[in-house]
NUZAZA-351679 format. One record per residue (C-alpha): residue in three letters; x, y, z; chain; residue number from 1. Coordinates in steps of 0.5 Angstrom, whole numbers, plus 500, padded with zeros to 3 digits. Each point is the difference from the previous one (the first is absolute). Layout:
# residues N
PT; Ala; X; Y; Z; A; NUM
...
***
This chain:
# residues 119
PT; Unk; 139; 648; 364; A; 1
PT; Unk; 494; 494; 500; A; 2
PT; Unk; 493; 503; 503; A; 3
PT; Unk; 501; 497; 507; A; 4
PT; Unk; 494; 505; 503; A; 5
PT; Unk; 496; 493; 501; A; 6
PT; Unk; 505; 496; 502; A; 7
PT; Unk; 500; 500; 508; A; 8
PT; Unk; 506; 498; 505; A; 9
PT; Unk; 500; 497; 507; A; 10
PT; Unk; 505; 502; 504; A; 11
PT; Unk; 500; 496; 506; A; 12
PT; Unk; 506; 503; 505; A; 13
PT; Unk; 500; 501; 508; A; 14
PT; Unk; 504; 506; 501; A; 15
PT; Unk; 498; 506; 498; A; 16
PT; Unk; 505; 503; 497; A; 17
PT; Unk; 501; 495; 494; A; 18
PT; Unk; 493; 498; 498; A; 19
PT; Unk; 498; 508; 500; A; 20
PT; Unk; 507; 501; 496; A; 21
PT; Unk; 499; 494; 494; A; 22
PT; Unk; 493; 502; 500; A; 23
PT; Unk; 502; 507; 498; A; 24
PT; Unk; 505; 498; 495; A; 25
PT; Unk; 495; 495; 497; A; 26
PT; Unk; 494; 505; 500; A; 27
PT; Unk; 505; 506; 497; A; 28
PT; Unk; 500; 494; 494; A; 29
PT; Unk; 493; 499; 499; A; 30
PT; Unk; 498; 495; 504; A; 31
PT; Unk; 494; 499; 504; A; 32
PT; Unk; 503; 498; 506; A; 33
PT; Unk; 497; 498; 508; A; 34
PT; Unk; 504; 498; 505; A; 35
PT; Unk; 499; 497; 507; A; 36
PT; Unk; 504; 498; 505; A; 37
PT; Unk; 499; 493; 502; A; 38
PT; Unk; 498; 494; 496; A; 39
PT; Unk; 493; 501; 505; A; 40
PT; Unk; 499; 506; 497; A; 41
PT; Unk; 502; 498; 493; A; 42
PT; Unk; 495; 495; 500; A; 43
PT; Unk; 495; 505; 502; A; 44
PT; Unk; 503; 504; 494; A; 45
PT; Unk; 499; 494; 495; A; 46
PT; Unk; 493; 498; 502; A; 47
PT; Unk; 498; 508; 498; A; 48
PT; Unk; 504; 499; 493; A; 49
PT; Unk; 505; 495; 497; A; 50
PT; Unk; 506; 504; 498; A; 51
PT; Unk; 504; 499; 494; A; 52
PT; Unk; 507; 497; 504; A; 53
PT; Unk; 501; 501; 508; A; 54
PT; Unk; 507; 502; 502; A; 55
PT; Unk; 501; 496; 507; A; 56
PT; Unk; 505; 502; 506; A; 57
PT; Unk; 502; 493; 502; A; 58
PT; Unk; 501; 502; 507; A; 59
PT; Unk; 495; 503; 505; A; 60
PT; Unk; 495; 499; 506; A; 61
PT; Unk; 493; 498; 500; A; 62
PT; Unk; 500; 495; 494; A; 63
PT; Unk; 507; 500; 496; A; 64
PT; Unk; 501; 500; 493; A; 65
PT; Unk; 502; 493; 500; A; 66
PT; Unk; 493; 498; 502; A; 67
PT; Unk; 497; 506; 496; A; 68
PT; Unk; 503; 498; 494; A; 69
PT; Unk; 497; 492; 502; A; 70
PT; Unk; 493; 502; 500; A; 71
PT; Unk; 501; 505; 494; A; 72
PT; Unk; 502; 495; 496; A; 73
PT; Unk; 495; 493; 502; A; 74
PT; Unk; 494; 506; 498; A; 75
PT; Unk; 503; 504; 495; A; 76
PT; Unk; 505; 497; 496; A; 77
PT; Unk; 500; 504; 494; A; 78
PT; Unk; 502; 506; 504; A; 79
PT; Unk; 507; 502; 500; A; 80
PT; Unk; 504; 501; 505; A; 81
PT; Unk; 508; 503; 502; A; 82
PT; Unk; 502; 498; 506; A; 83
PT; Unk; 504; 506; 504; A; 84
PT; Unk; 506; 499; 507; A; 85
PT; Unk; 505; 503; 502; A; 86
PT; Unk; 502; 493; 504; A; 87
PT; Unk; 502; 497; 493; A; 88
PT; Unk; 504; 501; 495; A; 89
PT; Unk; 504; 497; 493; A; 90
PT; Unk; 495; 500; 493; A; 91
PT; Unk; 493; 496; 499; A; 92
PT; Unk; 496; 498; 504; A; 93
PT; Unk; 502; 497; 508; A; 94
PT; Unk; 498; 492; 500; A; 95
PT; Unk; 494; 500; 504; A; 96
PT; Unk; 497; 507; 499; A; 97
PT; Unk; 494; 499; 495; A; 98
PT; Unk; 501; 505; 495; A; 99
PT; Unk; 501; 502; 493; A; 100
PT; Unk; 505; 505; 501; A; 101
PT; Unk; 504; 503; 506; A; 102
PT; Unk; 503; 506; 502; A; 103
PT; Unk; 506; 501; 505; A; 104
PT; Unk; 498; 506; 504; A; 105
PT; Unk; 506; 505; 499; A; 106
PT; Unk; 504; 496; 495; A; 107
PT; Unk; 499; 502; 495; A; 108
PT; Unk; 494; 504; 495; A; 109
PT; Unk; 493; 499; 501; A; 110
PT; Unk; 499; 501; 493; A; 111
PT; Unk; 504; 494; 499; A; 112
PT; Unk; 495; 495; 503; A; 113
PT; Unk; 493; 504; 497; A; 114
PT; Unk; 502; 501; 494; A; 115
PT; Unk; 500; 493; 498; A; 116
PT; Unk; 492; 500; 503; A; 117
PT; Unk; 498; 508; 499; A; 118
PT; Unk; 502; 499; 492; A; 119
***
């Protein structure tokens, strides 16, 4: 396995149950991982530290992922980010959704998606 202690994963999600379960997974893997539970609280988090990648919820209060992942990447393009909804679905990434790569909750494995960032 690549030495993945350094490498920090944001993972941005407002319902608890997932953003606390993916960030188990990811942290029993290795990875450094913050969470928040919008993309105000995200934004809080980025300006503490820059993450290696950000795994985005497309659908929440506050400030969606959808505008999240706009102001994300106006000031931060060089950051890599999965969006993740259980509202679409299908292969690549949804029109509209600013994105290097997509995760369709409950469809199939995470693994699938983050494997081709977390490599």
């Amino acid at each position: 396995m690549s030495d993945t202690s350094r490498r920090q994963i944001l993972v941005v999600d407002d319902e608890p149950s997932i953003r606390e379960s993916l960030a188990l997974l990811l942290s029993l893997v290795g990875y450094e991982v913050v969470t928040a539970k919008d993309g105000f609280d995200a934004l809080l988090q980025i300006k503490r530290s820059l993450p290696d990648i950000i795994v985005s919820d497309l659908n929440m209060p506050q400030m969606s992922g959808f505008e999240f992942l706009s102001v994300v990447r106006r000031r931060f393009p060089q950051i890599p980010v999965v969006a993740m909804s259980g509202a679409y679905g299908g292969d690549g990434v949804p029109g509209g959704i600013i994105a290097d790569a997509f995760y369709a909750k409950g469809r199939s494995h995470p693994k699938h998606c983050l494997g081709l960032w977390l490599t």
